[in-house]
C-alpha positions in Angstrom: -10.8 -40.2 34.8 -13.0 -37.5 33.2 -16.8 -37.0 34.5 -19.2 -34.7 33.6 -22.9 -33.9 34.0 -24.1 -36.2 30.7 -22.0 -39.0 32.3 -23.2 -38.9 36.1 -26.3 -41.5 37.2 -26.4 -39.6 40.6 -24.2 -37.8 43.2 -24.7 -38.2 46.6 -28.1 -40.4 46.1 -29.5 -41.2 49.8 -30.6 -44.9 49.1 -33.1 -44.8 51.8 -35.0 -42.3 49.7 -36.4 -44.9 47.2 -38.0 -43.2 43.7 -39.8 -44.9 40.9 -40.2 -47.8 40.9 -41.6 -47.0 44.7 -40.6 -49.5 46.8 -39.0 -49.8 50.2 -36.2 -52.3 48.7 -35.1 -50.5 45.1 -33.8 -47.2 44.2 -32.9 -46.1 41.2 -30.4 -43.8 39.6 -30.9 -40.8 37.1 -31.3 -42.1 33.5 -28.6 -41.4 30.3 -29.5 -41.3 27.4 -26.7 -42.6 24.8 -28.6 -41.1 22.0 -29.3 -42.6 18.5 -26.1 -44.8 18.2 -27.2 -48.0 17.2 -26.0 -49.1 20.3 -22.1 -49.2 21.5 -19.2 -51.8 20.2 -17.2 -51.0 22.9 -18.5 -51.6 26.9 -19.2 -48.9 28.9 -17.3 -48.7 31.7 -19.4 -47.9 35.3 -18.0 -46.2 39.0 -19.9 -46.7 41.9 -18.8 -44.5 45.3 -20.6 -45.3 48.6 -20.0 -41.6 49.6 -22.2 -41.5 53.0 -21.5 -45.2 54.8 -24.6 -46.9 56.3 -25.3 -47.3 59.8 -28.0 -49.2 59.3 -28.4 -52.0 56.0 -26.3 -52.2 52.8 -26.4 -52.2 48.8 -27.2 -56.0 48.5 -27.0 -55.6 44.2 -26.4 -53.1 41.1 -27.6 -53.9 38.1 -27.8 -51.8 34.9 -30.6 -51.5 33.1 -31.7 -50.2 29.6 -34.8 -49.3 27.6 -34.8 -48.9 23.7 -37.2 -46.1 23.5 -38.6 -44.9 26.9 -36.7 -42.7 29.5 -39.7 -44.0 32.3 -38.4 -48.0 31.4 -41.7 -49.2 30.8 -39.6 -52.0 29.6 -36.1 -52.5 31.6 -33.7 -54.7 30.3 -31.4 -55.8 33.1 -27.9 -56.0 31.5 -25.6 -57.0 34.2 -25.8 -57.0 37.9 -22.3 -57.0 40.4 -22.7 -57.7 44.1 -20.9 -55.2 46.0 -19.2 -56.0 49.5 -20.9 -56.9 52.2 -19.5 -54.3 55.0 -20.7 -50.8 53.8 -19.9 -48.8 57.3 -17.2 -46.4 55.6 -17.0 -44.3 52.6 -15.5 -46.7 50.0 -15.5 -48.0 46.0 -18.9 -50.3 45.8 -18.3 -51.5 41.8 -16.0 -50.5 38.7 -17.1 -52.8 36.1 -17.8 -52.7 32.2 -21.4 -53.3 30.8 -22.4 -54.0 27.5 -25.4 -52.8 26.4 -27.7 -54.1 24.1 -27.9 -53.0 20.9 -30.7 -50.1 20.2 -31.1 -49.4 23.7 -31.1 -45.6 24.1 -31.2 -44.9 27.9 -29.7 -46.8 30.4 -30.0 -46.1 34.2 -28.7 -48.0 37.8 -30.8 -49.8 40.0 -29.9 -50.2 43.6 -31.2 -53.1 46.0 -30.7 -52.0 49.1 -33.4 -54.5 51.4 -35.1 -53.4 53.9 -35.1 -50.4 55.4 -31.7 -49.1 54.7 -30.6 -46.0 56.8 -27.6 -44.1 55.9 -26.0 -44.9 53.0 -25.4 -42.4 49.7 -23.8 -43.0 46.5 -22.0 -41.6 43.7 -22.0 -43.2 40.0 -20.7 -42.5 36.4 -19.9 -43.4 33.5 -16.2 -43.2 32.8 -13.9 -43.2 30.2 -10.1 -43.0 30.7 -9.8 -46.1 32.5 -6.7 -46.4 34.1 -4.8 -49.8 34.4 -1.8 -50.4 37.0 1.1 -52.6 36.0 
């Protein structure tokens, strides 16, 4: 898989650190903006690493969102959400899933649910391309 700095929501992201929107359940990744595309034909294709395991509390959801012309997502669209598993006491893969986002949406950004006071717990997440498929 290639990654590189245009392609990476966060690295290492303590999820007990919550940031905008400020509140004790949600924290949200760094924004990418796609640029003026007209939005994609193909799905995106997202990595999540839990990279620091919990000791206490878990990622409970992950959902993308996008906004069409804000970076601050005045207006999030939620385009998909995955559950991740339910035992988050080791470094491990949380979600690799495609998203498809809607059309004219120019940033898009990951927002993590974590409940209540999560401690622990740090992620990795990128966009990917290069996906590869075992036989």
């Amino acid at each position: 898989m290639y990654i590189d700095a245009q392609n990476l929501f966060c690295e290492n992201k303590s999820i007990a650190a919550a940031v905008s929107p400020a509140t004790t359940s949600e924290t949200v990744s760094d924004v990418i903006d796609l640029g003026n595309t007209g939005g994609f034909i193909h799905p995106l294709y997202i990595d999540v690493k839990l990279t620091t395991p919990f000791s206490a509390g878990k990622i409970t959801k992950i959902t993308v969102q996008s906004s069409a012309s804000d970076s601050d997502f005045s207006s999030a669209v939620d385009e998909i959400a995955v559950v991740p598993p339910s035992t988050q006491t080791k470094a491990m893969t949380l979600a690799q899933f495609f998203a498809m986002i809607k059309p004219q949406n120019r940033f898009i950004r990951l927002k993590f649910d974590a409940g209540s006071s999560p401690v622990g717990g740090k992620v990795t997440a990128s966009m990917v391309n290069g996906v590869r498929v075992e036989m």
